[in-house]
N, C-alpha and C positions, 0 to 999 in steps of 0.2 A: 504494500500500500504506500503510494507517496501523499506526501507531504507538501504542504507549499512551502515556499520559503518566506520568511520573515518579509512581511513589506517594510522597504527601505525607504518608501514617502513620507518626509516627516509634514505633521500641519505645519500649518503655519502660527509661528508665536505671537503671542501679543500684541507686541511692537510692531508689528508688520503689519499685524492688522486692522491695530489700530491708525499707521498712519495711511494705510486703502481706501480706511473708512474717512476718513479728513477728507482722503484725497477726492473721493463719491461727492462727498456733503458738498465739498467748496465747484465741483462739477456742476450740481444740482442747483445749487445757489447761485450761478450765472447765467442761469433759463435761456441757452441757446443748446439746448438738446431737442432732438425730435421725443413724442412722446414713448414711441415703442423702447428707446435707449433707455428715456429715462423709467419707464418702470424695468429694464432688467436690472438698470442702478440700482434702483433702490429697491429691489429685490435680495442684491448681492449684497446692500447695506445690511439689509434685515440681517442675511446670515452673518456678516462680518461683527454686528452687535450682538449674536447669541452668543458666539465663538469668545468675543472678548471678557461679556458675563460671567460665562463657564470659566473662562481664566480665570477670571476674579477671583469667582467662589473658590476654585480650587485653591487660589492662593493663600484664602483668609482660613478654608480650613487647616491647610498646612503650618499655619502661623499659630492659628490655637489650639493644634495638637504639639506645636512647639512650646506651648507658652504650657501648657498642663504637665507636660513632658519636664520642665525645669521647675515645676513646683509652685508657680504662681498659677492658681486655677482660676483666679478673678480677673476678667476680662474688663478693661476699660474704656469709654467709648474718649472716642478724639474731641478734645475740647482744643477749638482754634483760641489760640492767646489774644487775638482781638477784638474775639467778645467776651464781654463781661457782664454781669449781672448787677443785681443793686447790691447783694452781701457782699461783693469780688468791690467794690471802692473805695 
């Protein structure tokens, strides 16, 4: 019985695809496409922002099985330093 071999295509990362997706958006954003183009754009947006999500996710889980994995199991959300509240004056 054979076997396939390993597929050697990797996806495409993040970064790549995130900057596709720029490159779609700012395409779309100067509305000199015929229609048919522009919806397989932003078709291949759509997939390009599922793709990048799923990166996400996959990332923040990695990060908080890192962060449980060193003993700190409390997760904390991102407070930007330039807001502040009325206690924070």
């Amino acid at each position: 019985m054979k076997t396939k071999p390993p597929t050697t295509e990797k996806l495409p990362d993040f970064e790549r695809s995130l900057a596709e997706l720029e490159a779609l958006v700012t395409r779309l954003e100067e509305g000199d496409v015929p229609l048919e183009e522009a919806l397989k754009t932003f078709e291949r947006g759509v997939a390009l922002t599922r793709q990048c999500q799923t990166a996400l996710r996959t990332a923040q889980q990695k990060v908080e099985i890192l962060l449980t994995r060193n003993g700190d199991e409390s997760i904390e959300s991102f407070a930007d330093p330039d807001e502040t509240d009325d206690a924070g004056r």
